[in-house]
Every structure is written in C-alpha cells, then in structure tokens.
VOGU-3710 file (C-alpha; in Angstrom, 3 decimals, decimal comma):
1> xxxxxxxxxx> -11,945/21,294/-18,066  -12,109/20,732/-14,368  -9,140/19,039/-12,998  -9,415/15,592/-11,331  -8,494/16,650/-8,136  -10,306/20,099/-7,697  -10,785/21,007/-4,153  -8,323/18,697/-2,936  -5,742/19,688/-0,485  -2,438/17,641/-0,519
11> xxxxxxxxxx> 1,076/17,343/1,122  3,756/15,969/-0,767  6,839/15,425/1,306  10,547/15,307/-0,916  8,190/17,829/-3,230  11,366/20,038/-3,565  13,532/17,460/-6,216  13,117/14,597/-8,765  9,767/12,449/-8,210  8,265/14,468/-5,511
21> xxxxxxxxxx> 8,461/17,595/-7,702  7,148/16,290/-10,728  4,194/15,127/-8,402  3,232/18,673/-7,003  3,453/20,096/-9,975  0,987/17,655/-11,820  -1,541/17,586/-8,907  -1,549/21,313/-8,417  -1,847/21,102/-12,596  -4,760/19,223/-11,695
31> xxxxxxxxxx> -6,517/21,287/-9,207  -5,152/20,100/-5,896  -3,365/22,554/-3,367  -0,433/21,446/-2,351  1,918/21,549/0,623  5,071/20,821/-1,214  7,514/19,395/1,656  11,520/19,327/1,558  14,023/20,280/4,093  16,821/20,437/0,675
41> xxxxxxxxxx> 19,099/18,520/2,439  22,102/16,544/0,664  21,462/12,792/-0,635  22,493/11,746/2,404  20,830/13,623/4,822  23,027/16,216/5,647  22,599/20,183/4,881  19,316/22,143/4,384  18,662/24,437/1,803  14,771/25,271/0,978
51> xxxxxxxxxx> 15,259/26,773/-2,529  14,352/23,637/-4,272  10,722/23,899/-2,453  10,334/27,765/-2,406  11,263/26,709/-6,876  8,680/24,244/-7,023  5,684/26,671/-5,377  6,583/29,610/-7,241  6,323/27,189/-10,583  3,116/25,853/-9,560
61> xxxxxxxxxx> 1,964/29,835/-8,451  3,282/30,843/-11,709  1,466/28,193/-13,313  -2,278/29,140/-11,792  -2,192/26,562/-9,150  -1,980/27,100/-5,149  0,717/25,944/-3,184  2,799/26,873/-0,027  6,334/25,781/0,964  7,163/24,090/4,300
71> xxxxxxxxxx> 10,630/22,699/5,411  9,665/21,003/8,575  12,211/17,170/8,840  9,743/14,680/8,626  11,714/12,681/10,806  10,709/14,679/13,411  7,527/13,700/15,340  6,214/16,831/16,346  7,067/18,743/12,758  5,248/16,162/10,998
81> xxxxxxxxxx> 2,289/17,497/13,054  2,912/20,596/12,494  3,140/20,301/8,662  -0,547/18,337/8,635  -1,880/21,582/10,647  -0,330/23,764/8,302  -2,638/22,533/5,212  -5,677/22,324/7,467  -5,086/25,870/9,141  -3,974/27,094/5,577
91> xxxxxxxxxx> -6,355/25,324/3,106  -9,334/24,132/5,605  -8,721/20,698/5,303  -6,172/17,137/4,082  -7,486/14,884/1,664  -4,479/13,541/0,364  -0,603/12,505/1,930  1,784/11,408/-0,731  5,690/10,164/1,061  8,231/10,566/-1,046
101> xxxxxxxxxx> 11,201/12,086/0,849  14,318/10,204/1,477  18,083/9,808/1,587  20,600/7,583/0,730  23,429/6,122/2,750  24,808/3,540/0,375  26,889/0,339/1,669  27,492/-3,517/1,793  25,688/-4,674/5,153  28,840/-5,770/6,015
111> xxxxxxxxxx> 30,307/-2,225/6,072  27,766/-0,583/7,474  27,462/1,264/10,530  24,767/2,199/12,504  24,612/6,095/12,167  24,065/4,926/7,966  21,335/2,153/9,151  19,589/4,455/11,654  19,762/7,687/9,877  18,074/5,882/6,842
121> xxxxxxxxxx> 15,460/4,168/8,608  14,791/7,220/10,367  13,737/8,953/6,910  11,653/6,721/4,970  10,586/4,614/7,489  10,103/6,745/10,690  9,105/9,673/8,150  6,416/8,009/6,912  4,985/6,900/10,185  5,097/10,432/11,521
131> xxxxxxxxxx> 3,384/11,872/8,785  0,830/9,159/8,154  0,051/9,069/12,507  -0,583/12,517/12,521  -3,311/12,403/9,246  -4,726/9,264/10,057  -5,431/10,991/13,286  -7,183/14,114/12,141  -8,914/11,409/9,754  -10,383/9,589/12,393
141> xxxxxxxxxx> -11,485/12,414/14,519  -13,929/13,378/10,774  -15,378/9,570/11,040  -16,615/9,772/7,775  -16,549/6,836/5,762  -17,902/8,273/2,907  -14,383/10,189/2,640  -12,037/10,147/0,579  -8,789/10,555/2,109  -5,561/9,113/0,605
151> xxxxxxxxxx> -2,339/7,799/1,652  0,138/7,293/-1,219  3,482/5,729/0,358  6,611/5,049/-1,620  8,621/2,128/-1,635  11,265/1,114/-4,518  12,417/-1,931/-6,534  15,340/-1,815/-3,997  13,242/-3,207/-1,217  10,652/-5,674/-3,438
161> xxxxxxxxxx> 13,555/-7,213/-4,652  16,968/-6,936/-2,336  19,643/-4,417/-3,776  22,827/-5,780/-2,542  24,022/-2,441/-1,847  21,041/-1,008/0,191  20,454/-2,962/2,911  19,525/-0,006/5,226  17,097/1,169/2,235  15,479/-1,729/0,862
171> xxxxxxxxxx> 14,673/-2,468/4,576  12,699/0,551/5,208  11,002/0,073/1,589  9,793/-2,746/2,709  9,102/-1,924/5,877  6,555/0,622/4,214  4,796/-1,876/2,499  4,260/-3,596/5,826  2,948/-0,272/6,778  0,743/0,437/3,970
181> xxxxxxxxxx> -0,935/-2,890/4,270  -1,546/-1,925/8,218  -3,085/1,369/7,062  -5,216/0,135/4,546  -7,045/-2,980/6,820  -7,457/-0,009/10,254  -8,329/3,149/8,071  -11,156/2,000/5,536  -13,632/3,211/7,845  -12,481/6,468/8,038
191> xxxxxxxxxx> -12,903/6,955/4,439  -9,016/6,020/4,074  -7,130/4,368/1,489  -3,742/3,314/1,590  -1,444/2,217/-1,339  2,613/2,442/-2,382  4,332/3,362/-5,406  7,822/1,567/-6,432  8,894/4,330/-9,001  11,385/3,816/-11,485
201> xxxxxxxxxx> 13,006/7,639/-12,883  16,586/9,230/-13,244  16,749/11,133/-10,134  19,534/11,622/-7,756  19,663/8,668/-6,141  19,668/6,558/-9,179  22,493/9,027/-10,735  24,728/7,773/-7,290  24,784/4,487/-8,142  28,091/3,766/-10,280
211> xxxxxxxxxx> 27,880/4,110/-13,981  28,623/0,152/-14,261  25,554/-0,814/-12,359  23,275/1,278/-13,459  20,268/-0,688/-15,690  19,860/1,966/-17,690  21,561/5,308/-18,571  20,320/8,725/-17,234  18,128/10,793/-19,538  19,367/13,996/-21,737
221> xxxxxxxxxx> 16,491/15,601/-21,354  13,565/15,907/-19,694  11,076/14,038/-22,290  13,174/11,010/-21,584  10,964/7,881/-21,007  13,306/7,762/-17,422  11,533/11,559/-16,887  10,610/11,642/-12,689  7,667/13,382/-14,463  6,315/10,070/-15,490
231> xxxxxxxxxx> 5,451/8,712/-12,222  3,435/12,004/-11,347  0,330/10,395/-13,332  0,103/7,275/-11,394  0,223/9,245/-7,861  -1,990/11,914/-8,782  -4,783/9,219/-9,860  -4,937/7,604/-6,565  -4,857/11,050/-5,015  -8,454/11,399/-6,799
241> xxxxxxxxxx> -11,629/10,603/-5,567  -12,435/8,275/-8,351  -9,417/5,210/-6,683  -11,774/4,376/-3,903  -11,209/0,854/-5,367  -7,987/0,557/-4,857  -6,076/0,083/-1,424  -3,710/-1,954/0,216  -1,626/-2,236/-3,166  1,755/-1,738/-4,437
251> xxxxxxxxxx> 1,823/-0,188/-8,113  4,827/0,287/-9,855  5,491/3,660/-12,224  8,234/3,011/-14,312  9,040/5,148/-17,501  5,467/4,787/-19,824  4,245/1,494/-17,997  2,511/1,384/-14,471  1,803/-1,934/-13,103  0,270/-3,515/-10,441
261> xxxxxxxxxx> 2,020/-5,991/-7,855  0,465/-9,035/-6,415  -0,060/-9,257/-2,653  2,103/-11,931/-0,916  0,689/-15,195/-1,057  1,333/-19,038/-0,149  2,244/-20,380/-3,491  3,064/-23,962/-2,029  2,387/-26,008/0,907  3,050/-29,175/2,435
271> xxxxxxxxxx> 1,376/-30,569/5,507  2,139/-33,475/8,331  -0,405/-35,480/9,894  1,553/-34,840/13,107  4,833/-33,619/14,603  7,187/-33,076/11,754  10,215/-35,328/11,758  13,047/-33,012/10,622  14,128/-36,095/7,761  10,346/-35,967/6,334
281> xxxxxxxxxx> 10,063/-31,845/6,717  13,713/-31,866/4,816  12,453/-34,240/2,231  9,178/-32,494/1,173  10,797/-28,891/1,435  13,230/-30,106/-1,349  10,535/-32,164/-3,767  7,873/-29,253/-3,218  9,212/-25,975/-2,857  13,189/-26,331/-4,384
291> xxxxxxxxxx> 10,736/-26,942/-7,690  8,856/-23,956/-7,611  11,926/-21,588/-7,153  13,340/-23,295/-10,079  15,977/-24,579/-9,040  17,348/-27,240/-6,131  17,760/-25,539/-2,931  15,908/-22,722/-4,019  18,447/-19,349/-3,382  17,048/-16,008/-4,027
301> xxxxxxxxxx> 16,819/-14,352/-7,430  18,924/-10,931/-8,449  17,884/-8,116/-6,717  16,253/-5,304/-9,078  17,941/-1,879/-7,821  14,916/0,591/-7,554  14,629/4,220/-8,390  13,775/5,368/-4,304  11,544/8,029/-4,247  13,105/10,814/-2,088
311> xx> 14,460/14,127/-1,958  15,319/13,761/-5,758
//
C-alpha cells in the first residue's frame, strides 16, 4: 500500500531524540524523505553531538525509507537556509517543515536571568522563524496555490496554560502560536498551511521536571500510552496532502487522544454608551466577567505543564 505521504520531501528539526524522532521515522514509514535535523546538544543547549541524527537516518535507511542527516543550529539565520536548500538541492523540492527542536532552561521568573530567557527564546521561538522565513520564501517564489506545502509548529501545554516554572518556555510556545496564526492568514495563497501541535510524551524534558510534579510517571517501555511515538500520527497527517482543511489550528497529541483547541475568542462583553467612568467599568467587569471565570475577581486557573517538543 502506498504511503500517505509518497513523494513528499520533509525537514524535521529536533528529529535526532524523543518526539522529533518518532516523527521521521513514521513519515519516512510513510513515504516521505526526510531531512532529520538535530545539532545533539544537551537539554539546555549546550554541547553537540550528531549521533542521535546520523541513529535516526540509518533506522529509517535500514528501514527502506530515504533520509539524510543535517546538524545545522536552527537558531542560526543563515543555517536555517542552508538546511531548506539542502532538501531542495538533495530531494528536488520541500513540501513539508515540521519544528520540533528545543531546550530547556528551567526557573521561577523571579530567578531568572537573561542568558536562560534569551537562549530559550532564541530556540523555539527564533528557530522557528528562521526555518519557517526561509520555506515560506522558496514557497512563494512556486506561487502555486494549488500546493500543498505544510508548516507543522510545536507549542506545549506549558505555554496554553502558564507553567509556573517556564516562564522563558511557555513564552516562546506561545509566541509560536502567534506565529502560526500569522502564517496561516499570509501563506494560503501559496498553497500553505500552517498549524501547531501541543504534544504530551515522556521525553527528556518532561523526565527534568522533579519526580513530585510530574502528572504522570515516565513509561517502562516504549508501548507506553506516554510513547513520543504517539504524537508521530497526528504530525504526519497534516504533513499529507489530504489536511488542506485544516490551518491556523492548535491540535493537541497526547498519549491515544488528539484533540483540537479552540481559537481565542471574546466570550463576554460589556459596552458604554460613552466614556467609561472607571466606578461603572469596575462595576460591570465584576457582575459580567468575575462570573464567567467562576469565581469573584476572576484569577487565573493552574497551569498544565506541557510535554515541549524539542531535542527529546
């Protein structure tokens, strides 16, 4: 049986590890070639080591598929170019760009310095604009709208919903989403579509965070419904040419369930005939939206640690 994404050419950044593995493996499994991305640095950044990526390709060789290693920092403007050239120069062409690499720099915002901030943001968030500039670009210079090119960003649970201990994280998770939503209203007419992921999986980030605050424990093996492996299935179906319905979304993949986010919307409103008069504004704030947050004064729910894709 044909795979469902024969002929397609991918890269998968943080392909070397965890989420990003799992996701080369299953869209080379499914007839994609695949640029599987990783510099193999430490969770936090530091170090380089590119066995975990040369692993991955000779798996995915071994396997039948077609794949090729590159180690280029997506952090790094001009690398990011280079590693879109390398799939056109080595496959002909780039259908599909799936984010996933990342590091973690865990601390209270309040201890936090800015070498932890910037080196974080600089990842996810700056990674993912380098990559997605330089695709979007060769996108746009095809102008076909008939296309169907992908961009397949992740974000985490950590962002949607405020870990306490991430602030440097769940910013740039969010700050994808932002992103994502920007790419999917400018790129629809170059055949584009543009959606996130907000995994959930035992990987090494999640195995950092201190046994007492994990939600879950980590898997014994790799069948384990907490498996990176079971976010693959989600990705590599929006990588097909059969999700041109679907952009501008957040999904979630999360052991066997994958769900779909609502966009941000007003949920209640109040409106002055005028000016507002701080008293009156004060007023209705508290008898119309304190209500809907369930409680007076409103105050802002737990924050769900996420599994972050990254360098897993």
């Amino acid at each position: 049986m044909t795979g469902m994404l024969e002929g397609r050419v991918a890269i998968v950044t943080g392909g070397g590890r965890g989420i990003g593995a799992g996701v080369a493996r299953l869209m080379a499994a499914q007839g994609a070639k695949v640029v599987v991305n990783d510099l193999g640095v430490a969770l936090d950044g530091t170090g380089a080591d590119k066995g975990p990526a040369d692993e991955v390709v000779e798996e995915i060789k071994k396997a039948g598929g077609e794949a090729v290693v590159n180690g280029n920092d997506v952090s790094d403007f001009t690398a990011a170019e280079a590693m879109v050239r390398q799939a056109i120069d080595t496959y002909g062409q780039l259908d599909v760009l799936v984010n996933v690499a990342g590091i973690l720099r865990d601390r209270m915002v309040f201890n936090m310095n800015e070498e932890d901030w910037d080196s974080v943001i600089r990842v996810h968030l700056r990674g993912t604009f380098n990559t997605v500039r330089h695709a979007s670009a060769y996108w746009r210079e095809l102008r076909n709208p008939d296309a169907h090119h992908r961009i397949i960003n992740f974000t985490s649970g950590s962002g949607l919903h405020g870990a306490p201990g991430q602030p440097n994280y769940a910013a740039a998770k969010m700050g994808i989403v932002g992103l994502t939503y920007s790419c999917a209203n400018a790129l629809g007419r170059y055949g584009v579509t543009a959606n996130a992921i907000a995994p959930g999986a035992a990987t090494r980030m999640t195995e950092s965070i201190p046994e007492g605050r994990r939600r879950a424990p980590a898997p014994q093996n790799a069948t384990d419904e907490r498996s990176p492996d079971n976010v693959a299935p989600a990705v590599a179906y929006l990588a097909s040419e059969r999700s041109d319905w679907c952009t501008g979304q957040v999904l979630s993949a999360r052991g066997y369930e994958i769900g779909l986010y609502n966009v941000p919307q007003v949920i209640r409103q109040i409106a002055s005939p005028g000016p507002w008069d701080l008293e009156t504004a004060a007023r209705m704030m508290e008898s119309s939206f304190a209500p809907a947050l369930g409680q007076r004064g409103g105050g802002f729910g737990q924050g769900q640690g996420g599994g972050g894709g990254g360098r897993s």
